[in-house]
MDAnalysis code that builds the backbone (N, CA, C; Angstrom):
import MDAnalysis as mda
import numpy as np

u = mda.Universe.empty(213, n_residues=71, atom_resindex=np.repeat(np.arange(71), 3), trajectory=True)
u.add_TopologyAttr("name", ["N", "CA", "C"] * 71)
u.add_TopologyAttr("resid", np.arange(1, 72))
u.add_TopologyAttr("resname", ["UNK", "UNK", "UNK", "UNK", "UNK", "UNK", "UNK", "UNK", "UNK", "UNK", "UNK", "UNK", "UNK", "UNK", "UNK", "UNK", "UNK", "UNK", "UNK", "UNK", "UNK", "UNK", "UNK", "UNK", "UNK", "UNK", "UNK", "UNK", "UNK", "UNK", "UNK", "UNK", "UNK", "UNK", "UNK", "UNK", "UNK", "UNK", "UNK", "UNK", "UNK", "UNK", "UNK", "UNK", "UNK", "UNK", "UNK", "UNK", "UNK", "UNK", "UNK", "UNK", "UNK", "UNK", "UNK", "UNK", "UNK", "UNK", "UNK", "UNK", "UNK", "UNK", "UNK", "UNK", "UNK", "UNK", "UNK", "UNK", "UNK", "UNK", "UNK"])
u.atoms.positions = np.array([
    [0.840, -1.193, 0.000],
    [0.000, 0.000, 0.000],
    [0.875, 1.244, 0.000],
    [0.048, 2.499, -0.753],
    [1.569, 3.501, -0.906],
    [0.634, 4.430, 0.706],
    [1.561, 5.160, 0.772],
    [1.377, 5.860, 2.282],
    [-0.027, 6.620, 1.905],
    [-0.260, 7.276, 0.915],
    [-1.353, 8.033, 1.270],
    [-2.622, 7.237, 1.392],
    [-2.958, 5.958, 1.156],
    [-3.656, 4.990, 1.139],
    [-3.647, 4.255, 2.849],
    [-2.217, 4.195, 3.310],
    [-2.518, 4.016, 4.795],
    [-3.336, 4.678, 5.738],
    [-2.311, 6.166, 5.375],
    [-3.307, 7.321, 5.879],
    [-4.812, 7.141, 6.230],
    [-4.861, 7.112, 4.825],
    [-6.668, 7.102, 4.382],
    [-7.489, 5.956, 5.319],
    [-7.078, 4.527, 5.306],
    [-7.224, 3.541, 5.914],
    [-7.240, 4.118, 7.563],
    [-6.168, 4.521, 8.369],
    [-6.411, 5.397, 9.586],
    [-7.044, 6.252, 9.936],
    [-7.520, 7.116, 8.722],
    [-8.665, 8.002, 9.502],
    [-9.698, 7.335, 9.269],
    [-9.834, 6.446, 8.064],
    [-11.457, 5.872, 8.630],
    [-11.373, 4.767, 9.345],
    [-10.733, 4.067, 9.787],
    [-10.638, 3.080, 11.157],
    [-10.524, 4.252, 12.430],
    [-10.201, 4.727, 12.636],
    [-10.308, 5.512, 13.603],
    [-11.447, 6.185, 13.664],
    [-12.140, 7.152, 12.824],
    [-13.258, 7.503, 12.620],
    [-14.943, 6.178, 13.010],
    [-14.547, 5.800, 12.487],
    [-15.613, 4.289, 12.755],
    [-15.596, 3.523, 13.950],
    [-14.115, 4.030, 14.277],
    [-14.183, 3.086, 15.867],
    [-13.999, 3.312, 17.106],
    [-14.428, 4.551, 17.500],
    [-14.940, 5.285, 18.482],
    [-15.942, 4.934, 19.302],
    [-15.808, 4.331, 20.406],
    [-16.724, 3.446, 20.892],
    [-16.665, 4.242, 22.502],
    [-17.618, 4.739, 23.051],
    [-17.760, 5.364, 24.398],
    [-17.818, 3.998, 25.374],
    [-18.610, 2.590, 24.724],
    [-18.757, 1.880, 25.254],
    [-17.484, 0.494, 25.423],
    [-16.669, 1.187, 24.926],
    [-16.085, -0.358, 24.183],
    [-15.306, -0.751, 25.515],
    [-14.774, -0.261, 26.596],
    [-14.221, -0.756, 27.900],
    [-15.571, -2.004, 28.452],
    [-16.440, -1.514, 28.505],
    [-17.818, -2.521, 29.187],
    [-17.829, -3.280, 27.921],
    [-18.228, -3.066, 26.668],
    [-18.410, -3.714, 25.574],
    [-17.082, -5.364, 25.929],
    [-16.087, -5.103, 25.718],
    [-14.543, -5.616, 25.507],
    [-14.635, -6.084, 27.172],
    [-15.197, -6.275, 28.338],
    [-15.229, -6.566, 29.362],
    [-16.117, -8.009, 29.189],
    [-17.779, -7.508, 28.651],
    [-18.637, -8.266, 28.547],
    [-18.620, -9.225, 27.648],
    [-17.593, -9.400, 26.461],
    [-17.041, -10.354, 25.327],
    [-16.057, -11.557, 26.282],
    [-15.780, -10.920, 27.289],
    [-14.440, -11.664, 27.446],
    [-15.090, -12.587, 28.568],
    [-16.509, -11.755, 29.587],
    [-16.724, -12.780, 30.394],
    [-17.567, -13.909, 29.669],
    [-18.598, -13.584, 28.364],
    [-18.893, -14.306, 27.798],
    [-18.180, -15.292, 27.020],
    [-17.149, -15.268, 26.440],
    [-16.185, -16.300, 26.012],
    [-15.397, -17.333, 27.164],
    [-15.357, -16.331, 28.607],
    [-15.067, -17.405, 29.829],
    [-16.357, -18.208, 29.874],
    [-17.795, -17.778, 30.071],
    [-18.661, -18.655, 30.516],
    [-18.651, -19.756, 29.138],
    [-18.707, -19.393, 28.232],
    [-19.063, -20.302, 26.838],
    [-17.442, -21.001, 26.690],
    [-16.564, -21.223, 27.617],
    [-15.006, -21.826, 27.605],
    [-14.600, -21.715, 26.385],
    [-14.464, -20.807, 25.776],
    [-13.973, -20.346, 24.892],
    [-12.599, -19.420, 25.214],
    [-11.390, -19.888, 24.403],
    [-9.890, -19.287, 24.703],
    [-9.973, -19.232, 26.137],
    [-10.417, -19.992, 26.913],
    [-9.673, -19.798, 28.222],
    [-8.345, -20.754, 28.009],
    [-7.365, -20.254, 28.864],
    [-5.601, -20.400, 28.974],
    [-6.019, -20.996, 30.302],
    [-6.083, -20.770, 31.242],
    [-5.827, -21.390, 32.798],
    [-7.108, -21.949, 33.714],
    [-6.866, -23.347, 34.383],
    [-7.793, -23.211, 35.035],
    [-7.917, -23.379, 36.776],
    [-8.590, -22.914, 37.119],
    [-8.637, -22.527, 39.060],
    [-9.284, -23.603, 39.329],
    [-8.916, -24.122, 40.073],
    [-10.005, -25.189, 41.215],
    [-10.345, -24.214, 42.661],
    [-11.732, -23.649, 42.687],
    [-12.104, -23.193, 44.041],
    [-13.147, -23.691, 44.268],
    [-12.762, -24.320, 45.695],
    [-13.709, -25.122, 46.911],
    [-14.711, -26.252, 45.864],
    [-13.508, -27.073, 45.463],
    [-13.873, -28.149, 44.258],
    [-14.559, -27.621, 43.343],
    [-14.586, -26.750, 42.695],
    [-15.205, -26.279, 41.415],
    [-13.969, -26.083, 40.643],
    [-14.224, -26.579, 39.007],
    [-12.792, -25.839, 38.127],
    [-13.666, -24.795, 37.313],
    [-13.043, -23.982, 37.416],
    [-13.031, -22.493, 36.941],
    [-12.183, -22.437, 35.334],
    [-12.632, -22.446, 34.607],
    [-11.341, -21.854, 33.468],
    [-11.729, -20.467, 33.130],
    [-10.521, -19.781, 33.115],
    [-10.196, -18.792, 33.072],
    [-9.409, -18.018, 31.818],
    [-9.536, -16.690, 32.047],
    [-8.379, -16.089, 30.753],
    [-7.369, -15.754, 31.630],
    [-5.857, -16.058, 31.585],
    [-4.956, -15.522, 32.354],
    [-4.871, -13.672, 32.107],
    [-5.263, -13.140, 30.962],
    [-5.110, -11.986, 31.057],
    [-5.772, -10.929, 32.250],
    [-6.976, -11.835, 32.157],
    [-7.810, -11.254, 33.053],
    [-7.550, -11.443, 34.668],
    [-6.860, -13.048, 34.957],
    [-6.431, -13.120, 35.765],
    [-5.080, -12.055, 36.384],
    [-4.488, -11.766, 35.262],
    [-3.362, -10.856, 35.690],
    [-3.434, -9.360, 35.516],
    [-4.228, -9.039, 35.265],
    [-5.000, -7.666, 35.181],
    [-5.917, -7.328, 37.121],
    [-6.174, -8.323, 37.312],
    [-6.731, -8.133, 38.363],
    [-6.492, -8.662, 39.581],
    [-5.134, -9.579, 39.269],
    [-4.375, -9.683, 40.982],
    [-3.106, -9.684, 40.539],
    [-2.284, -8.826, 41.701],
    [-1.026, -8.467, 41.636],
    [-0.303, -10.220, 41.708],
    [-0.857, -10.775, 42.364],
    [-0.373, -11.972, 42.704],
    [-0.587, -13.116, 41.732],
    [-1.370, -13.056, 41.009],
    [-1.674, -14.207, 39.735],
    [-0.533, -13.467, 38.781],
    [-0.544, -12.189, 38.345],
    [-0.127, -11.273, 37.594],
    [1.576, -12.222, 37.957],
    [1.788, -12.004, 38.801],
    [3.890, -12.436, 39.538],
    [3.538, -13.696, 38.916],
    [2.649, -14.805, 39.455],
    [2.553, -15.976, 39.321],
    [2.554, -16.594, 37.866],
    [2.088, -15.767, 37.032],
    [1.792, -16.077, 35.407],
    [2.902, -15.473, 34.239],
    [4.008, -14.633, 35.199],
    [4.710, -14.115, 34.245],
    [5.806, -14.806, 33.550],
    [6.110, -15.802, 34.428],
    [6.880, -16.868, 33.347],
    [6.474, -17.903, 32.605],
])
């Protein structure tokens, strides 16, 4: 692609994808793909239940999974 064609491509992807919602939107995809076990990476056993999980999410939201998952 020659540059002024990238350009062009960036302002209308950017233009189009302006989403006020997309933090809750991109929240609510991800718990739905956990409940439907879809791309979950890891799974928890709590108080005999297995849990599968997304590690991203897991490490986004405890400092301690976050240490635990980085290698």
């Amino acid at each position: 692609m020659t540059a002024k064609m990238i350009n062009k491509v960036e302002i209308i992807a950017e233009e189009n994808c302006k989403n006020s919602a997309y933090g809750s939107s991109f929240l609510d995809g991800l718990n739905k793909m956990r409940i439907d076990q879809k791309y979950c990476d890891f799974t928890l056993e709590v108080d005999g239940d297995i849990v599968k999980v997304h590690k991203v999410a897991l490490a986004i939201g405890s400092p301690y999974f976050a240490k635990m998952l980085e290698s």
